[in-house]
C-alpha positions in Angstrom: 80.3 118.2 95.7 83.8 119.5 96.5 86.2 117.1 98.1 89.6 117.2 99.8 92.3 117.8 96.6 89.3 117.5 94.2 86.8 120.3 94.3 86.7 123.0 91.2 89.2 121.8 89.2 87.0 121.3 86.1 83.5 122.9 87.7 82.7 124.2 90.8 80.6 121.6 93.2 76.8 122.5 93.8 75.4 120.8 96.8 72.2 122.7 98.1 70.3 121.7 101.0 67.1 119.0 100.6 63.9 120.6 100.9 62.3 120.1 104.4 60.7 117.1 103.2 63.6 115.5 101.2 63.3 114.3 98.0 62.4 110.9 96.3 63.4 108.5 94.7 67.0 109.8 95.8 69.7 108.0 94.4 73.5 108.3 95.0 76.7 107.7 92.5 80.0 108.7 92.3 83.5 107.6 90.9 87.1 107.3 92.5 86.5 109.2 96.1 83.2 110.1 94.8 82.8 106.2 94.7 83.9 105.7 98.1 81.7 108.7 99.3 78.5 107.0 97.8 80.0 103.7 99.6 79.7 105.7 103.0 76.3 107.2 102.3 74.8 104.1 101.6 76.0 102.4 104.4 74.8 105.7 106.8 71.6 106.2 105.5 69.0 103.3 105.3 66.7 105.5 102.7 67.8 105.5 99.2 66.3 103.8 96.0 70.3 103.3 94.1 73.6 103.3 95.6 75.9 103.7 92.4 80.0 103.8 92.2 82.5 103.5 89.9 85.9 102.4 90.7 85.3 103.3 94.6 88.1 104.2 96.0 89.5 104.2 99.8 88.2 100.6 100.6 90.4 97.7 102.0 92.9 100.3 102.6 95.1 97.2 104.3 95.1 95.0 101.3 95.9 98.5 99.2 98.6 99.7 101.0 100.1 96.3 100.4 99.7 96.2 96.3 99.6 99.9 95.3 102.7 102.3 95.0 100.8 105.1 94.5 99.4 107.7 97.2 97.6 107.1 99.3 98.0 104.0 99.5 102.3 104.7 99.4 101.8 107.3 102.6 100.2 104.4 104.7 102.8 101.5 103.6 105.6 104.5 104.4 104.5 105.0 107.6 104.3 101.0 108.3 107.6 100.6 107.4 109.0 103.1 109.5 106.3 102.4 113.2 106.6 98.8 112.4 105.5 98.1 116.1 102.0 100.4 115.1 100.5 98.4 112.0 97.9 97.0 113.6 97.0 100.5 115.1 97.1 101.9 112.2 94.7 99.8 110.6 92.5 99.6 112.8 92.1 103.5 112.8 91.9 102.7 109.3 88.9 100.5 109.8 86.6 103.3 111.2 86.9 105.0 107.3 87.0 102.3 105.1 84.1 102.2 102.9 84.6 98.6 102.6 83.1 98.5 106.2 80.2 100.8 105.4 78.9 98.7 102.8 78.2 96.2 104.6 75.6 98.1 106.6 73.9 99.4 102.7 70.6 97.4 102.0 69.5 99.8 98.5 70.3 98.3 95.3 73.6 98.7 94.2 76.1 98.8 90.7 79.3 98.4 91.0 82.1 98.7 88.3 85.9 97.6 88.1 88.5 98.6 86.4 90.8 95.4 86.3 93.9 97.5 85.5 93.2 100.0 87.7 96.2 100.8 89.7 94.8 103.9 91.8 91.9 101.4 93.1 92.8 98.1 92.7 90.6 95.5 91.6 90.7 93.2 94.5 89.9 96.4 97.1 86.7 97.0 95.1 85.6 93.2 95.1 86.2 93.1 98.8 83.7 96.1 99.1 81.4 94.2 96.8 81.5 91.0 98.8 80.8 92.9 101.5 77.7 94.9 100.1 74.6 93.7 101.9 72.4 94.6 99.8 71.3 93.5 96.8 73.8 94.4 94.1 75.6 93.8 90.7 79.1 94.6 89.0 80.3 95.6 85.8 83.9 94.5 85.3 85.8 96.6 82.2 88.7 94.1 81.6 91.2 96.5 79.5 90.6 100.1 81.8 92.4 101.9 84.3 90.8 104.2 86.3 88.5 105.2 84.0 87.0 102.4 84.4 83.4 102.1 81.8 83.6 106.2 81.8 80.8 106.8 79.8 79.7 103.4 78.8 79.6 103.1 82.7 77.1 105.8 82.8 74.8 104.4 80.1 75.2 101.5 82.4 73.9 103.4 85.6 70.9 105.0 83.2 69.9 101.2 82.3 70.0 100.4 85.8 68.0 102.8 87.0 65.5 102.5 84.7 65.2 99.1 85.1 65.2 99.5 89.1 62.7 102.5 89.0 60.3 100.0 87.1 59.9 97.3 89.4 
């Protein structure tokens, strides 16, 4: 799918329409914003077999904006600094996109993953969506990664997952 800043910078994004009578067993992943998307998705729609993100991104924007230098998570801690009567505005405008809050309406299965050096999503922003999931769910921690959190190690992860999920 093509995203804000993201789409067709190393392929173009395909996203067709379902056929009229959907598709099964659907499940969702995606890393960084992707990660966040798939945070939103399972927390809108009540029908999927595997919610699936990587290093989710654009959760517990509060507790980012107060630990990360980078954007933008930098634009939000700029603007606090200057409309320093408007914080708690802002996060609550905050709170309406903040997949952290979606997941805890998500009930399908769930893998996370962590990258505890991740400076782009930090750590704690992605355990807070975790500890908010509400459904049933698991993480994978990668102790010595950035952003790239398992990369492809991640993905055999996912494949395990789902086979193991799809069998039950």
């Amino acid at each position: 799918m093509d995203t804000r800043g993201k789409g067709s910078a190393w392929r173009p994004g395909d996203t067709p329409d379902l056929p009229v009578d959907g598709s099964s067993p659907l499940a969702v992943t995606g890393g960084s914003q992707g990660g966040g998307i798939t945070l939103a998705v399972g927390g809108l729609e009540p029908n999927l077999a595997a919610v699936m993100r990587d290093v989710p991104f654009l959760c517990h924007f509060r507790r980012a904006s107060e630990i990360a230098d980078t954007a933008p998570y930098s634009e939000i801690s700029q603007y606090c600094k200057i409309h320093r009567d408007q914080i708690d505005v802002v996060f609550n405008t905050l709170s309406y996109f903040d997949c952290m809050n979606f997941a805890a309406r998500a009930n399908a299965p769930s893998i996370f993953s962590a990258g505890l050096m991740d400076t782009i999503c930090p750590p704690s922003t992605v355990f807070a969506a975790y500890n908010h999931y509400a459904g049933k769910k698991e993480i994978k921690v990668w102790s010595y990664n950035k952003h790239d959190g398992g990369d492809t190690y991640e993905t055999l992860e996912k494949l395990k997952y789902l086979k193991i999920l799809w069998r039950e």
